[in-house]
C-alpha positions as CSV (number, residue, x, y, z in Angstrom):
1,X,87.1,111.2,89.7
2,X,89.6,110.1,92.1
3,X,91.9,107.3,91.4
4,X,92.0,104.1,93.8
5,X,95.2,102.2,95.0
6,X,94.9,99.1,96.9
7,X,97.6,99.2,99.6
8,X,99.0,95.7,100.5
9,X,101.0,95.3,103.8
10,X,101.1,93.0,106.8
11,X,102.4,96.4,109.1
12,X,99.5,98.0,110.4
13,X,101.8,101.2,110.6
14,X,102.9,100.9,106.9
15,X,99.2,100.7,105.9
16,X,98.2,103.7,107.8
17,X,101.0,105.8,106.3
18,X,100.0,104.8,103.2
19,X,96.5,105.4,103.6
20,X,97.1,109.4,105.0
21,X,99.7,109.9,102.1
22,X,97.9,109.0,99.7
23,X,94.3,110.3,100.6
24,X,96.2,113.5,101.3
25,X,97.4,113.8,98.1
26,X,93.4,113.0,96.6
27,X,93.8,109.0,96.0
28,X,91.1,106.5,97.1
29,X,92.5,104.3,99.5
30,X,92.0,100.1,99.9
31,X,93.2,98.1,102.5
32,X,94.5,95.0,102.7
33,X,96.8,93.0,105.7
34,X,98.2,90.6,103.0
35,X,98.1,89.0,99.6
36,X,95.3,86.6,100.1
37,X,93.0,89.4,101.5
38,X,94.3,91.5,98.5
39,X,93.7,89.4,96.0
40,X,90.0,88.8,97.8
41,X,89.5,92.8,97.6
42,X,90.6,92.4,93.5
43,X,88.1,89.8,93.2
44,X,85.2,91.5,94.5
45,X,86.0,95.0,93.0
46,X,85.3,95.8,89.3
47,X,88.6,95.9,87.8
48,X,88.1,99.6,86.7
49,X,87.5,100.9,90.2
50,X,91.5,100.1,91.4
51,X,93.9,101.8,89.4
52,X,96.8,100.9,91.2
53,X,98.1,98.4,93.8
54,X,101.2,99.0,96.0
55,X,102.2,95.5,97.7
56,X,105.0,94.9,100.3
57,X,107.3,91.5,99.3
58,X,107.4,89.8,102.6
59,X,104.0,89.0,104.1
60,X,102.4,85.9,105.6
61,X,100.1,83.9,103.6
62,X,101.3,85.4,100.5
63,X,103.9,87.3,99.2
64,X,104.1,90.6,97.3
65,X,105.3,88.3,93.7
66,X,102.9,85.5,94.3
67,X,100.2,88.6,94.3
68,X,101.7,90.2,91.6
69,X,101.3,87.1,89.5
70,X,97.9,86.5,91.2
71,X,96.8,90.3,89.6
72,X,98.6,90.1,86.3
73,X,96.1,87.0,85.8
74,X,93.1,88.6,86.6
75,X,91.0,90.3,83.5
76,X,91.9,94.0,83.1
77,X,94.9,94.4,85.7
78,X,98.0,93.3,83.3
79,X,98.5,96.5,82.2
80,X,98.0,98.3,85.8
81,X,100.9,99.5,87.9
82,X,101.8,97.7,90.8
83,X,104.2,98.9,93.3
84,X,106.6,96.9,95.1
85,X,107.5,98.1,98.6
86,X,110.1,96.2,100.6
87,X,113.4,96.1,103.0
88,X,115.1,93.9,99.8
89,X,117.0,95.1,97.4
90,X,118.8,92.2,96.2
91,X,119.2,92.4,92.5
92,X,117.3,88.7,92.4
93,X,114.7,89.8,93.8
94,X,113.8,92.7,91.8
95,X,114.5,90.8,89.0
96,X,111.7,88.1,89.6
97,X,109.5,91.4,90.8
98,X,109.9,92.4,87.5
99,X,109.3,89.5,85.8
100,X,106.0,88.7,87.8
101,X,105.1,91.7,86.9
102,X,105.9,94.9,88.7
103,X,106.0,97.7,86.9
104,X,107.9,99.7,89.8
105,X,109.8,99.4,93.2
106,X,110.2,101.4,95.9
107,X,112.3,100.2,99.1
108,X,111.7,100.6,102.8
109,X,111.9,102.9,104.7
110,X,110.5,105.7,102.2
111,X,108.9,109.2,103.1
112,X,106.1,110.5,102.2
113,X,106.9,112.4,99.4
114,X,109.2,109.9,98.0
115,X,105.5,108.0,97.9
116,X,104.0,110.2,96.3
117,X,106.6,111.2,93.8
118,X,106.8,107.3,92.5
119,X,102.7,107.1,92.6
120,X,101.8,110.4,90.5
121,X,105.0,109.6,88.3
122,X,103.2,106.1,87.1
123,X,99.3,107.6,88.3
124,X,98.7,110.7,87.7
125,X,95.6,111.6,90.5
């Protein structure tokens, strides 16, 4: 059975790379433009059919942490991985990433198989 990420980013371009890595490498691909539609998606999907959310930090309507806290709250996802993508790398920053809740971080611009090498390291496919 393939595994589903939910892939959270206000780029259309980001989300599209996203979705033909990771359907390339045999994942299930979501959607979502930001954290409010995210967090909509998370709502309306039984918790065991995402496995894994990958978020970008800076978004409109909601950032990356506010969703991380958002999906930590929600029954069955504290213990899934969630990915933080971003330009930042201030040390304060990954630090409250952390402390909402992400379990890993991978920063802007990344390749492909950089990607892929962080996602099957935390979810095996």
């Amino acid at each position: 059975m393939k595994k589903t990420v939910l892939a959270v980013d206000d780029s259309a371009t980001v989300r599209e790379v996203l979705r033909t890595t990771l359907e390339g490498a045999g994942y299930r691909v979501m959607l979502a433009s930001d954290g409010v539609e995210a967090k909509k998606k998370i709502s309306n999907t039984p918790e065991n059919h995402i496995d894994m959310v990958l978020t970008d930090l800076n978004m409109p309507n909601m950032n990356g942490i506010e969703l991380i806290r958002e999906v930590r709250q929600q029954p069955g996802y504290r213990f899934k991985p969630i990915m933080m993508l971003t330009n930042e790398n201030q040390a304060d920053i990954k630090k409250e990433g952390k402390a909402a809740g992400a379990s890993c971080w991978l920063n802007k611009p990344f390749s492909p198989e950089k990607l892929l090498a962080v996602v099957q390291m935390v979810l095996p496919a």
